[in-house]
Structure formats: C-alpha cells, structure tokens
C-alpha positions as CSV (number, residue, x, y, z in Angstrom):
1,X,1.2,34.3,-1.7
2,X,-0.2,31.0,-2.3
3,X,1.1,27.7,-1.8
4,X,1.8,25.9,-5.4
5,X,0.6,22.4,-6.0
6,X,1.5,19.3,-7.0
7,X,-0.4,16.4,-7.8
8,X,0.7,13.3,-8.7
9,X,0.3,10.2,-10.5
10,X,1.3,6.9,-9.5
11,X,3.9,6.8,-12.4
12,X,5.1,9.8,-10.5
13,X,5.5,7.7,-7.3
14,X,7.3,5.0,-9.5
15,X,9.7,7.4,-11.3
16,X,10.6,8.9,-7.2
17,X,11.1,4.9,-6.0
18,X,13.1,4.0,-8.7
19,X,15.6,7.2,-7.5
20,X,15.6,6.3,-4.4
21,X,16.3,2.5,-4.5
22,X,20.1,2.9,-5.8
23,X,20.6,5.5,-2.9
24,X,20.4,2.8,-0.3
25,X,23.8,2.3,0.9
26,X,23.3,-0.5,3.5
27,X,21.3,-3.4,4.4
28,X,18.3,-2.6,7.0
29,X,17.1,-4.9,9.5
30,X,13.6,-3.3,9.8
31,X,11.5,-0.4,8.1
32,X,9.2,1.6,10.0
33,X,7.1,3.4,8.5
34,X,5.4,7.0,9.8
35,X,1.4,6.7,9.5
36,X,-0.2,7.9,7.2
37,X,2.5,9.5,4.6
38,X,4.7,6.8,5.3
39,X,2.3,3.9,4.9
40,X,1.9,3.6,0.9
41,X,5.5,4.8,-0.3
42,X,7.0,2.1,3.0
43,X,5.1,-0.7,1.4
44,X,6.4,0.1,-2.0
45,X,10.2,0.5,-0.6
46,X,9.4,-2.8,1.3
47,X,7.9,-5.0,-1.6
48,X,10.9,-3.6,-4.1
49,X,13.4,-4.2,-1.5
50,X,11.8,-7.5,0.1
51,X,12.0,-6.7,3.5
52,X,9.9,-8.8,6.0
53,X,10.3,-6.3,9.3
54,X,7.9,-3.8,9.3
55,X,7.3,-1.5,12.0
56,X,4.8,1.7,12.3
57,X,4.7,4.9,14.4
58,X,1.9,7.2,14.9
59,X,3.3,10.6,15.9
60,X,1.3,13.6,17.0
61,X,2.1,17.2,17.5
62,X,-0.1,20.2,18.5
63,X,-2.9,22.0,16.3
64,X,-1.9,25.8,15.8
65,X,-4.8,26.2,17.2
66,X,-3.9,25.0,20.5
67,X,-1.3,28.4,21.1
68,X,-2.1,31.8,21.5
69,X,-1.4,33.7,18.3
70,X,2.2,35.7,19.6
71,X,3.8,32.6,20.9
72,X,2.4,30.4,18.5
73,X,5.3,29.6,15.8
74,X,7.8,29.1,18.6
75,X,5.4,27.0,21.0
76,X,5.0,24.8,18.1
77,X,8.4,24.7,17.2
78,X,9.2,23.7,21.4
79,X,6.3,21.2,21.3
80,X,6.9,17.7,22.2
81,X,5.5,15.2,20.2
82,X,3.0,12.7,21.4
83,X,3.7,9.2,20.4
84,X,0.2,7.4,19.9
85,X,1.7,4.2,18.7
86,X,5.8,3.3,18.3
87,X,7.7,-0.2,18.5
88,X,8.8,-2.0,21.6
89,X,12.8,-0.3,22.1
90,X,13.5,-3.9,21.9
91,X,12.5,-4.3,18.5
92,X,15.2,-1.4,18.0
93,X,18.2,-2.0,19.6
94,X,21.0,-3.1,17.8
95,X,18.6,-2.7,14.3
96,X,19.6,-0.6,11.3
97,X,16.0,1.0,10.5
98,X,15.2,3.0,7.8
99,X,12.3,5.4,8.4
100,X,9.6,6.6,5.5
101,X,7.6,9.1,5.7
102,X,6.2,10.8,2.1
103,X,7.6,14.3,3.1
104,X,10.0,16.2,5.1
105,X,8.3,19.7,5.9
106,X,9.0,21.3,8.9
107,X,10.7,18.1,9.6
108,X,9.8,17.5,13.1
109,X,8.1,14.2,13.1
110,X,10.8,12.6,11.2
111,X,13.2,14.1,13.9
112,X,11.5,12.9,16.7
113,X,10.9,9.6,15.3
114,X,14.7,9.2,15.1
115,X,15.6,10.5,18.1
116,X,13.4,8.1,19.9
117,X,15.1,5.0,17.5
118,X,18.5,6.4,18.9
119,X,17.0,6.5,22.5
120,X,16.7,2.7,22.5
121,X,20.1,2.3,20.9
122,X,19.0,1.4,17.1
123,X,20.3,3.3,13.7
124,X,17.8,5.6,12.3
125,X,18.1,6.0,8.4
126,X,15.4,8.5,7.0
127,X,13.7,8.8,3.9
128,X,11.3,10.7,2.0
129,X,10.4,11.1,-1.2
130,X,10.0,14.7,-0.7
131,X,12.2,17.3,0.9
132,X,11.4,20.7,1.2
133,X,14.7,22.7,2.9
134,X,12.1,25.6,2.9
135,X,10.1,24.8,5.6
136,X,12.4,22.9,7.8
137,X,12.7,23.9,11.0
138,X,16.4,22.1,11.5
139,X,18.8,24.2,9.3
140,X,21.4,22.3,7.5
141,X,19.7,18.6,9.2
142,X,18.5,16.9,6.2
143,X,17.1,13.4,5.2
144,X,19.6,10.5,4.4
145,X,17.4,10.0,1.5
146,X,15.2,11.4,-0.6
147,X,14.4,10.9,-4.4
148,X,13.0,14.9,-5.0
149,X,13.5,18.4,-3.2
150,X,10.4,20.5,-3.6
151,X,8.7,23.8,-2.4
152,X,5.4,22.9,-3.4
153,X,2.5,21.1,-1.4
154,X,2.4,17.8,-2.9
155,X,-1.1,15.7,-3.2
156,X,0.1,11.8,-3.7
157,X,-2.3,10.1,-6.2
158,X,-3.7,7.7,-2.4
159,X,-4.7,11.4,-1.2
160,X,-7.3,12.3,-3.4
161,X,-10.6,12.5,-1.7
162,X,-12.7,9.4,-3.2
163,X,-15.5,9.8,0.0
164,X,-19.0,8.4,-0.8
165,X,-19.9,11.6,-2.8
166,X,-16.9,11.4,-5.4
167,X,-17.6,8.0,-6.2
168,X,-20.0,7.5,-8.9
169,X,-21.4,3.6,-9.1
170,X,-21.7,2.4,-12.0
171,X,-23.2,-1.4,-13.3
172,X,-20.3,-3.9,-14.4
C-alpha cells in the first residue's frame, strides 16, 4: 500500500502557525530548533513569538541500511542517536525550551532531543506541526504541541526540489 501525500503551500504553513500560537501555555526562555525540519517552521514560531534565543541541534540516527534485514526494525528502534551539533548544557539549565521540529514520525529524534534538555536540567516543550500517532514508536508519548495529526507523508512548500535543473532562468 502506498504512502499518501501531502504537499503544501505556504498558506498551509500559515493556517498550522496560526493553530499552534494560542496553544502556548508558557513563556520560553529559548527555542531550539531540530535541523532541517525544524529550521523554517522555528523561525516562523520565533519571528511571530519574538523570541531572541535560538538554539539548534543536529541529530542523527542509523540508515536501515546499516542492520541486517531480521533484526532491523528493532536495532533501529534500540539505536542511539548521534548528536552532530546540540547547545552547551549550560545554555539549558534552568531554561524553559520549546523544541520544533516539522514532524513527529517515529518520534525518536524529538525524544532524544528532550531527554538530553532534561539531562542538563532544562524544560523540554515539544512541538510540531505534524503528528502522526501511526508511526510512533512511543505509544501514548505525544507532542506538547502540535497544530495537525496526519498519516500522510507531508512535502513542506521549502522541500520542493528547486536544484539547478528545475530552475528555468529567465531575463528580468
């Protein structure tokens, strides 16, 4: 069975902001957002909410091509994350941070990214614009917040391919 789609606009992306922004519950002291997803929609949530600490993390987990094919689903379940950039724990501690990220699959990233806030004695908030409780891998564990669930792969309007060869030039 195939994967529906979803692409969206950036009046989409506005529409999803504007649900989240009444959501928000307390004041943050920081934002860090989860590269790459978490990049656009963070900037957004930080412009609309005029937040002036921004932090990023770069979190990597293995290809499923790294396991054999038996063990593979629960290997990559196990897996520990690789952390290729994250904040200073001092930046944390003490900080209410809300996390962005674009989606919450399998919701491991999101997961590890609060854990490791918690670690260094901070207050993760999380938040997504998607959810999808299909393919999470945490049962009932769900965002704090999150302006739509979904089951479909979603394709935000800054992921459409626009390499050298869907460009066309024109003279202005």
């Amino acid at each position: 069975m195939a994967t529906r789609r979803e692409v969206l606009t950036w009046n989409d992306v506005d529409k999803l902001i504007d649900h989240l922004i009444p959501q928000f519950e307390v004041e943050f002291d920081a934002m860090l957002l989860i590269t790459r997803g978490g990049l656009i929609p963070g900037g957004i949530l930080a412009e609309t909410l005029k937040m002036d600490s921004i932090l990023t993390a770069s979190v990597d987990f293995p290809a499923e091509g790294e396991f054999d094919k038996e063990r593979e689903k629960t290997r990559l379940t196990m897996a520990w994350p690789k952390f290729l950039q994250f904040p200073d724990d001092r930046l944390l501690e003490g900080k209410r941070i809300l996390v962005v990220d674009d989606v919450w699959g399998s919701g491991r990233t999101m997961t590890a990214v609060k854990n490791r806030i918690s670690g260094a004695a901070g207050l993760a908030y999380t938040c997504v614009l998607h959810f999808n409780p299909y393919r999470s891998l945490f049962g009932s564990l769900r965002p704090d917040y999150f302006a739509a669930i979904t089951d479909a792969f979603i394709v935000y309007p800054w992921e459409i391919y626009r390499g050298p060869e869907a460009v066309l030039l024109k003279d202005f």
